[in-house]
C-alpha positions as CSV (number, residue, x, y, z in Angstrom):
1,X,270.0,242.8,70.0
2,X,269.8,246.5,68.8
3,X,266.2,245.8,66.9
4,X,265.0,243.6,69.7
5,X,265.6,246.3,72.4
6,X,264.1,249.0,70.1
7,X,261.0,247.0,69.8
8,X,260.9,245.9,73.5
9,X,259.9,249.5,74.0
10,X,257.1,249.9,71.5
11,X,253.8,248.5,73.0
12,X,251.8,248.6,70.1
13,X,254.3,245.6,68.6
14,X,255.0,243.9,71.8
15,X,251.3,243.4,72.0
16,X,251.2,240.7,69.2
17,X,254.0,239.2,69.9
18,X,254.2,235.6,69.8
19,X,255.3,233.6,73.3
20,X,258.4,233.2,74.0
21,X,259.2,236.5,72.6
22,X,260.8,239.4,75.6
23,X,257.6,241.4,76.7
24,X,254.9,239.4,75.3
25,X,251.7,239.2,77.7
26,X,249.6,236.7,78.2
27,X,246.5,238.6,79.2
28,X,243.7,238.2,81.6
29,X,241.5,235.6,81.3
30,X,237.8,236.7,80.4
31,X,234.9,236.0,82.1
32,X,232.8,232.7,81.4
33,X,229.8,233.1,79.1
34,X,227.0,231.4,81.3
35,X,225.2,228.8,79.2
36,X,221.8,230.1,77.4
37,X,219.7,227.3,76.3
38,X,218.4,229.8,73.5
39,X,222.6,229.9,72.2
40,X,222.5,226.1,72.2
41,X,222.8,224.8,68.7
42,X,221.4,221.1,69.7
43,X,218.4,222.4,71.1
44,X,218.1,224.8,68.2
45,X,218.1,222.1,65.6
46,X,215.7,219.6,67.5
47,X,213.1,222.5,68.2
48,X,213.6,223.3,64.3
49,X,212.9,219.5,63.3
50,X,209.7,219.8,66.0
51,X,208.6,223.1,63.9
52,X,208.8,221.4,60.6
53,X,206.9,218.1,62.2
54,X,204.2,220.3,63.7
55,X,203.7,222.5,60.6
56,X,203.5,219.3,58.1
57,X,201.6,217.7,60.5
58,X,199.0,220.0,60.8
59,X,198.7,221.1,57.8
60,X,198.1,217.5,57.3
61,X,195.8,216.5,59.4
62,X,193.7,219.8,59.6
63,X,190.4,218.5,58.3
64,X,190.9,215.4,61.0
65,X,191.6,217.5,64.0
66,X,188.6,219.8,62.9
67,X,186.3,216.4,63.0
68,X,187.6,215.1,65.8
69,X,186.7,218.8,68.2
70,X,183.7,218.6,65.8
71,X,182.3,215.0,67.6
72,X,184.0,216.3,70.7
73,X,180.6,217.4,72.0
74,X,178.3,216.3,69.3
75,X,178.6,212.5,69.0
76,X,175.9,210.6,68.4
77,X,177.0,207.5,70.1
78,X,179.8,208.4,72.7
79,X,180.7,205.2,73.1
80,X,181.8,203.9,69.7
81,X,185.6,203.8,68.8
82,X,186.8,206.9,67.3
83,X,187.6,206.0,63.6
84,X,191.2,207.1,62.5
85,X,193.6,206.6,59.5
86,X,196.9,204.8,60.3
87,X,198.3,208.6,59.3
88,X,196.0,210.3,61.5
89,X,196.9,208.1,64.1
90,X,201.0,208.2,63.7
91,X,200.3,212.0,63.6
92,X,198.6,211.7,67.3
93,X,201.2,209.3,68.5
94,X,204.5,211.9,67.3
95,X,202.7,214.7,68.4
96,X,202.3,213.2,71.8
97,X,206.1,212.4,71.8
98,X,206.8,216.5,70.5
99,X,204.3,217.0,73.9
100,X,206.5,215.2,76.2
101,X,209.5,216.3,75.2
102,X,208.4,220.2,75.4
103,X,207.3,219.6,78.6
104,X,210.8,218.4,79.8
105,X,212.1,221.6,78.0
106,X,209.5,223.9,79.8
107,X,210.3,222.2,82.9
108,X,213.9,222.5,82.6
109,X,213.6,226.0,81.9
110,X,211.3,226.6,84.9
111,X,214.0,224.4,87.2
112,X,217.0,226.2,86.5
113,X,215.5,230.0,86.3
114,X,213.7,229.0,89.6
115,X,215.4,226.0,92.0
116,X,218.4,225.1,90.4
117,X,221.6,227.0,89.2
118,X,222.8,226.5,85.1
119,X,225.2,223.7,85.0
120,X,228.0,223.0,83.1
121,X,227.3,222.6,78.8
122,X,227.1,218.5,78.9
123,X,225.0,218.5,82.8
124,X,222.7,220.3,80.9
125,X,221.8,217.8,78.3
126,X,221.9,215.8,81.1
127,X,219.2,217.3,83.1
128,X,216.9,217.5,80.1
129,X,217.2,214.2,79.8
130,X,215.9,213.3,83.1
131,X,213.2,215.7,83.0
132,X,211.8,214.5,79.7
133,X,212.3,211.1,81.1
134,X,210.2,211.9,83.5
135,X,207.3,213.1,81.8
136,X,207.5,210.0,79.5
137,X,207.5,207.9,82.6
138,X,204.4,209.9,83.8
139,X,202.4,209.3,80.6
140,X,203.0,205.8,80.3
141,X,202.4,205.1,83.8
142,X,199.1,206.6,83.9
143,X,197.8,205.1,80.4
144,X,199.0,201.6,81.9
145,X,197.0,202.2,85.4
146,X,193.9,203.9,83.1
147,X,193.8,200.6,80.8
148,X,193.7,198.2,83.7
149,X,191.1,200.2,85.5
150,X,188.9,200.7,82.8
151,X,189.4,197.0,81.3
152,X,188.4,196.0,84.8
153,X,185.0,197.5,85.3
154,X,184.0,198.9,81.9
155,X,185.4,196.7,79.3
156,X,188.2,196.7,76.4
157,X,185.8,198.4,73.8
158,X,185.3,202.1,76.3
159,X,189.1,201.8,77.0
160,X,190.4,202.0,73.5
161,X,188.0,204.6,73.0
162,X,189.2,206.0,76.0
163,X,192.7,205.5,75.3
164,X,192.7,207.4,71.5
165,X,190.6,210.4,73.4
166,X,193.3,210.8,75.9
167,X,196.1,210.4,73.0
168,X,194.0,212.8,70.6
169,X,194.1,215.4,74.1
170,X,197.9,214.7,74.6
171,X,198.8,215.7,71.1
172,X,196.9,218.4,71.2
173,X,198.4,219.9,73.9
174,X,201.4,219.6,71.8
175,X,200.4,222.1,69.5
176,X,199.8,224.3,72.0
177,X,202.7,223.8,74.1
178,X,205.4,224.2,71.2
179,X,204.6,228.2,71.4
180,X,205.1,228.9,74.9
181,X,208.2,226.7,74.7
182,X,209.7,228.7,71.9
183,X,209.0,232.1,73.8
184,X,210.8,230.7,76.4
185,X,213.6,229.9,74.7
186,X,214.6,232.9,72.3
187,X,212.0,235.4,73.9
188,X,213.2,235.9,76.9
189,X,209.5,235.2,77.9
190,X,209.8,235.4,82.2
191,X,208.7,231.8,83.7
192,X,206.3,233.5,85.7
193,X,203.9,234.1,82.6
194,X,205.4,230.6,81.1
195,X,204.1,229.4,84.3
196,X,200.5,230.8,84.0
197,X,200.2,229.6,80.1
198,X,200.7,225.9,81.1
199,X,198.8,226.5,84.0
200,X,195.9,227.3,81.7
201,X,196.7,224.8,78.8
202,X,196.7,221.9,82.0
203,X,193.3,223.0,82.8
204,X,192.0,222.9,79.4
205,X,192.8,219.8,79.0
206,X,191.7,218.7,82.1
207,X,188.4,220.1,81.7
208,X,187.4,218.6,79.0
209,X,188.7,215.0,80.0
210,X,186.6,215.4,83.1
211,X,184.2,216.2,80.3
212,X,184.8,213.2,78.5
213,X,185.1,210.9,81.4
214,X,181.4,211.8,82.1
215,X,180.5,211.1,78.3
216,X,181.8,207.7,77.9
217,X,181.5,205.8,81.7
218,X,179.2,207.5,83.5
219,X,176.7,209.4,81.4
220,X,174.2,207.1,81.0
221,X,174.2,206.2,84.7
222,X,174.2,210.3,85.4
223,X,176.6,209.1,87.5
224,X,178.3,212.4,88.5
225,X,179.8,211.6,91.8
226,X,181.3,208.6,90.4
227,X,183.1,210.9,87.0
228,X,184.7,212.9,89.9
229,X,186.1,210.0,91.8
230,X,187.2,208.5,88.4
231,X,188.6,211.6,88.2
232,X,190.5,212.4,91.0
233,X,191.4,208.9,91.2
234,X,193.5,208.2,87.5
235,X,194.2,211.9,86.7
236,X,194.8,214.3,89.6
237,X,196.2,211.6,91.8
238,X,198.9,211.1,89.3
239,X,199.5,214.5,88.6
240,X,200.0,215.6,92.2
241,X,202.5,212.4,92.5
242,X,204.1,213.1,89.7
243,X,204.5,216.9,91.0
244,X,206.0,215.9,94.8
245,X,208.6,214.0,92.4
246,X,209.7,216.9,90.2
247,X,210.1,219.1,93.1
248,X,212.0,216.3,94.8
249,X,213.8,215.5,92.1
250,X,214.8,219.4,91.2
251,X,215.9,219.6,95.2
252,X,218.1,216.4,95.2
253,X,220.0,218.5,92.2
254,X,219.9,221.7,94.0
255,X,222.1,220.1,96.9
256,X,223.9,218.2,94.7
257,X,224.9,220.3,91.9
């Protein structure tokens, strides 16, 4: 009783006490480290596996994508198929996956700097979900709606060539989108200039679809009224739909979360 009284007075030993042991303190509780999608180790690993895919894949497929921007604007005959390799094309088709799901990133990034609050670690995971859900929704709904239109009045041989053009374009944007994605994750890059890049990168590739549209159902017809009703009809309408339903969608979780 001698010793434990003696020690009961010395706070640099009661300090480490174990429990249960006269004068040993629990302590305060510290504060909660708010969740950092940059700190998450999932996210870190799947943006690494998208690095090595990109890399590898462009380094791959360099002299292809060179060709492709080549006949871009100097085809000979805009409406024959685009000829591709069956690796040149799985390289299109994963890149446009890599696309979609950077764009759920980028927009869950934008939603909870902007609209919604950070959630809790696995609401998080959650919410990406959705969001790249979404944008893979969005792609598939507007290639299904393009392919019946265009099978419709301009036949299946323009639509496949239509089809790989718009793939080609999705991946890409891909390429382009995994740097602005990576500043905004471990850059601390503000969403207002995040904003403004895919801003720019949207237009980009919707210039030279409009471009594109033109070349391959409407050129020969000089039919430019008709390219900008295409237009507005199977891209922006879509795109402005698929806008109202983010924002909805981000709101619905702002109330609810």
């Amino acid at each position: 009783m001698a010793s434990q009284s003696y020690f009961d007075h010395d706070s640099m030993l009661t300090a480490s006490m174990p429990p249960g042991v006269k004068g040993y303190d629990m302590g305060v509780a510290g504060d909660i480290v708010p969740y950092s999608i940059g700190n998450d180790e999932i996210v870190s690993v799947v943006l690494l596996l998208c690095l090595v895919v990109v890399v590898i894949s462009v380094n791959r497929s360099g002299n292809f994508i060179v060709r492709q921007f080549r006949n871009f604007f100097y085809a000979s005959r805009d409406n024959e198929v685009m000829t591709e390799t069956s690796s040149e094309l799985r390289f299109q088709i994963v890149m446009a996956l890599i696309n979609i799901l950077l764009m759920g990133l980028a927009s869950y990034i934008y939603a909870t700097e902007t609209i919604v609050r950070p959630l809790e670690s696995d609401d998080n995971y959650g919410l990406m979900g959705i969001m790249v859900a979404m944008f893979l929704c969005f792609f598939l709904f507007r290639w299904l709606v393009s392919s019946i239109v265009n099978i419709t009045f301009f036949g299946g041989k323009k639509n496949i060539h239509w089809l790989r053009l718009q793939l080609f374009l999705t991946a890409m944007e891909g390429v382009l989108m995994f740097p602005l994605v990576m500043l905004l994750v471990y850059f601390d890059f503000s969403v207002e200039k995040g904003l403004i890049c895919f801003i720019f990168i949207l237009v980009l590739n919707k210039s030279l679809t409009f471009y594109k549209c033109w070349s391959i159902f409407f050129k020969q017809n000089g039919g430019v009224l008709q390219t900008f009703l295409y237009f507005c009809a199977l891209e922006m309408t879509p795109l402005l739909a698929f806008c109202g339903a983010w924002v909805a969608l981000t709101s619905f979780l702002k109330v609810n979360f």
